[in-house]
C-alpha positions in Angstrom: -24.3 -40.6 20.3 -27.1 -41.4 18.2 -29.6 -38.2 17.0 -32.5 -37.3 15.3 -32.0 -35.1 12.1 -35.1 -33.5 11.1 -35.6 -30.4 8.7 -38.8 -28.4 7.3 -41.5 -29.3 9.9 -43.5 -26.7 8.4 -46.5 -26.7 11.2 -47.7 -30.8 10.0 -47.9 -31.9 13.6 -49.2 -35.2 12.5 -46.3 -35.6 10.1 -44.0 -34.7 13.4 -46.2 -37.3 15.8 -45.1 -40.2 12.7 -41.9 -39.7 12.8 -41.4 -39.5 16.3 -43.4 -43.1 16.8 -41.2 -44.4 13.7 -37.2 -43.1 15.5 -38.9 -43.9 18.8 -35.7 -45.5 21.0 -33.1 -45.1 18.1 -31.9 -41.7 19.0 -30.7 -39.7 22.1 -30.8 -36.3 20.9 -33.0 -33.9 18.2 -31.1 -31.6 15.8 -33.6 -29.3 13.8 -31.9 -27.7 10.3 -35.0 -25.4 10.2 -38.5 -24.0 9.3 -40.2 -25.0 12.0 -43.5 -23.7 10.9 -45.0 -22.4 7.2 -47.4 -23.5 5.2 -49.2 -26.1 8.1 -52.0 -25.2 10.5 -50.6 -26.1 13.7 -47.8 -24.4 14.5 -48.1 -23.7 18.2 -47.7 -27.6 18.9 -44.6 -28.0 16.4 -43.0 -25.1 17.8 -43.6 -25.8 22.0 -41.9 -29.3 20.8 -39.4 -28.2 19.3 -38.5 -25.4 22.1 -39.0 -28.5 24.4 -37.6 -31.5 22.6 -34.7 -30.1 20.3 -31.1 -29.8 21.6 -29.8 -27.1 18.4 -31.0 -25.8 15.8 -30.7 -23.2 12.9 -33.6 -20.8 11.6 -35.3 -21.1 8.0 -36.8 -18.6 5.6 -40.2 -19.4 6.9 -39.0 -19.1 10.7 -38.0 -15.7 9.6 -41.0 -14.9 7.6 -43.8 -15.7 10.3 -41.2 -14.4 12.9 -41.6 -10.9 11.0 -37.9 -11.0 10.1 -38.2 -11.6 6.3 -39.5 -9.6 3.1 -42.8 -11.3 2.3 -42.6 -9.9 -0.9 -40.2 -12.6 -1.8 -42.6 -15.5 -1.0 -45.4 -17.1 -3.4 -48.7 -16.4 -2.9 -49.1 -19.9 -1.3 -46.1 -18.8 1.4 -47.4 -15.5 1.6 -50.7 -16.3 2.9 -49.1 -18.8 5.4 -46.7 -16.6 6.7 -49.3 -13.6 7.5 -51.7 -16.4 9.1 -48.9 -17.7 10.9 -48.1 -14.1 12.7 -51.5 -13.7 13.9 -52.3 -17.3 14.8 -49.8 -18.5 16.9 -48.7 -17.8 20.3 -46.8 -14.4 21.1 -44.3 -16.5 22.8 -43.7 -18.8 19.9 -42.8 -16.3 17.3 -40.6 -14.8 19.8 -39.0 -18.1 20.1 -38.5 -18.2 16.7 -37.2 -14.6 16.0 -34.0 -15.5 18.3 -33.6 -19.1 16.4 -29.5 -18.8 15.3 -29.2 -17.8 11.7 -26.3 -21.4 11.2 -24.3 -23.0 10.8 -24.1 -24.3 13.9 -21.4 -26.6 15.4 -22.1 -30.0 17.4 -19.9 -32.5 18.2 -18.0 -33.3 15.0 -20.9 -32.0 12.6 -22.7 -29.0 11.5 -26.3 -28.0 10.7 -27.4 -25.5 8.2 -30.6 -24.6 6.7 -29.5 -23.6 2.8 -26.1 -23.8 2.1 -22.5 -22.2 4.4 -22.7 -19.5 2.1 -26.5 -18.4 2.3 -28.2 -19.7 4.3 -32.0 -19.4 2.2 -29.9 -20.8 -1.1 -31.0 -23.9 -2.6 -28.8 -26.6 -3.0 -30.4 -29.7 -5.4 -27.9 -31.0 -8.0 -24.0 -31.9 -7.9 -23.0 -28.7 -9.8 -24.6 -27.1 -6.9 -22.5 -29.2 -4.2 -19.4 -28.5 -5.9 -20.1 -24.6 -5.7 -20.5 -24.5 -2.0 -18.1 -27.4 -0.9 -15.2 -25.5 -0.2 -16.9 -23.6 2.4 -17.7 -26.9 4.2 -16.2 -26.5 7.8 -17.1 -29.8 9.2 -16.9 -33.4 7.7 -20.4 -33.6 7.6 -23.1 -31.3 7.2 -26.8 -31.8 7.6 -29.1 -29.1 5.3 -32.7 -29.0 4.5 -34.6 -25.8 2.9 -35.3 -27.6 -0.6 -37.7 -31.1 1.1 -35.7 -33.4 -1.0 -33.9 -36.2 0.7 -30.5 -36.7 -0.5 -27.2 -37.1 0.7 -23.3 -36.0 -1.3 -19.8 -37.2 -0.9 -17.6 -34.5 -1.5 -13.9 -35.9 -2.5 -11.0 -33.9 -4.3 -12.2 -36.1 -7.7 -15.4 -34.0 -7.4 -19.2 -34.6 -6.3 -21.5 -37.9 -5.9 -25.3 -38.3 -5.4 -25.7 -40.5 -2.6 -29.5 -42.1 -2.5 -28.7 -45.1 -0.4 -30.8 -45.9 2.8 -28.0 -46.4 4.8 -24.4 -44.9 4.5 -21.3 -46.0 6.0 -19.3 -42.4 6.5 -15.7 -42.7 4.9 -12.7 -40.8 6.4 -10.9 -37.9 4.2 -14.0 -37.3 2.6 -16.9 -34.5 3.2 -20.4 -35.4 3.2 -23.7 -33.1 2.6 -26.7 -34.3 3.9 -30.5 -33.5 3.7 -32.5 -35.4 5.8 -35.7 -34.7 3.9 -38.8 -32.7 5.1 -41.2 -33.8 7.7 -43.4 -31.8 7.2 -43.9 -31.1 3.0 -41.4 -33.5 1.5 -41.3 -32.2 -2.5 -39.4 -35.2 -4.1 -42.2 -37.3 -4.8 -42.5 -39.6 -1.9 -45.3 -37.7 0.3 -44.0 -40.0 3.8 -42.5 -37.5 6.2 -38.6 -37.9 5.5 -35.9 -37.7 8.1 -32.3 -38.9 9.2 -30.8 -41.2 11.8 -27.0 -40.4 12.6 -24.9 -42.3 14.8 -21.2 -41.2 15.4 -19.9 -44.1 16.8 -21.2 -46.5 14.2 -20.7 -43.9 11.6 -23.6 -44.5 9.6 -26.6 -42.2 8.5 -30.3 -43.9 7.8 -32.6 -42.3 5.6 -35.9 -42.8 6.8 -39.5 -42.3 5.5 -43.0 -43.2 7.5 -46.5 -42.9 6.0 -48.4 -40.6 8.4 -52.4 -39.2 8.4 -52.2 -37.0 5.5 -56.0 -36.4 5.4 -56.3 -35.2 8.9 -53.4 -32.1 8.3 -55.2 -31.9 5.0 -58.3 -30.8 6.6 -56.6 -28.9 9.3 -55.1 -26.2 6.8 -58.3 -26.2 4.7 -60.3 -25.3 8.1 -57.7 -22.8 8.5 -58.7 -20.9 5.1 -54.9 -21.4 4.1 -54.7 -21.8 0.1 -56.0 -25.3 -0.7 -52.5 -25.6 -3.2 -51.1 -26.7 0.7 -53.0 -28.9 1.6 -52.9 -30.7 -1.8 -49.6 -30.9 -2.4 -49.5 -33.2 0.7 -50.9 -35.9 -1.3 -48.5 -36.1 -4.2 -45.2 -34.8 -2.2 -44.1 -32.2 -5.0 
């Protein structure tokens, strides 16, 4: 079985239209490890495909937030102002759609999806130190995340914790591995491509994957919007 991995779509439908051109015929089914909307300006057309196209996936914090199931008081002023645009510009049936998304981790065949980490699922998880803190509460052998837009993946052994930046990575037996395909939608790790991850489980390998998409058009769609401008120009720069 081959499948899409894709995390933080965050309402770029351009970014979503690049990456689905990019993985087209190299994948049989879509896994989504959250925040389908947030911060973009289209996210009726991110949400109706992902309620059409994806076969599981997990909720984010900014599902919950423009689903009305989150503290905004917790978000930036940036998120803030997305998330109460959000609730009165997309479609009733949308946010509904989002307000039953499961909280995770959920189980596939042989692998699991989360959003933040098996503990919490709105914790960040970034460094090694942070990887070693959560691994024992990895249930599967390998465990797709997303929440922090940074691609990366982590071998988990009894010896410890290893950063994994490789484009391609041949999955060892006995081992654990934590991976984050990267954000479509608002990748913060300094590459500004929409990020996401090809998994095969016969072949055993995972492919990161970037593609260059039309920035300049979702740039102008959340400034039309009246969203803060801070979204729209952190596209640019992918931070």
């Amino acid at each position: 079985m081959r499948y899409l991995i894709v995390s933080d779509l965050h309402a770029n439908w351009e970014a979503l239209q690049a990456v689905l051109e990019h993985a087209e015929g190299r994948y049989d089914s879509v896994v989504c490890c959250g925040d389908v909307v947030g911060y973009g300006a289209d996210p009726d057309p991110v949400t109706e495909w992902t309620r059409e196209n994806v076969a599981a996936i997990v909720r984010g914090n900014h599902d919950k937030a423009c689903a009305g199931l989150e503290d905004l008081e917790w978000f930036n002023p940036s998120a803030r102002a997305s998330a109460l645009w959000t609730q009165t510009a997309a479609d009733p049936r949308n946010l509904e759609y989002l307000r039953r998304l499961a909280r995770g981790p959920e189980t596939l065949h042989g692998f699991q999806i989360i959003h933040g980490s098996p503990v919490d699922e709105d914790e960040y998880v970034l460094t090694e130190r942070d990887v070693m803190n959560v691994a024992p509460y990895l249930d599967a052998p390998l465990t797709f995340f997303g929440h922090t837009h940074v691609q990366v993946g982590f071998l988990c052994h009894r010896n410890g914790v290893k950063a994994l930046r490789r484009e391609t990575l041949e999955l060892e037996k006995d081992v654990q591995y934590l991976i984050n395909p990267g954000s479509v939608g608002q990748p913060r790790d300094g590459d500004p491509r929409a990020a996401y991850v090809l998994y095969d489980t016969d072949c055993r390998t995972v492919v990161f994957r970037r593609v260059r998409y039309d920035v300049e058009s979702a740039q102008k769609k959340i400034l039309l919007a009246g969203l803060p401008d801070l979204l729209a120009r952190r596209l640019s720069t992918g931070s």
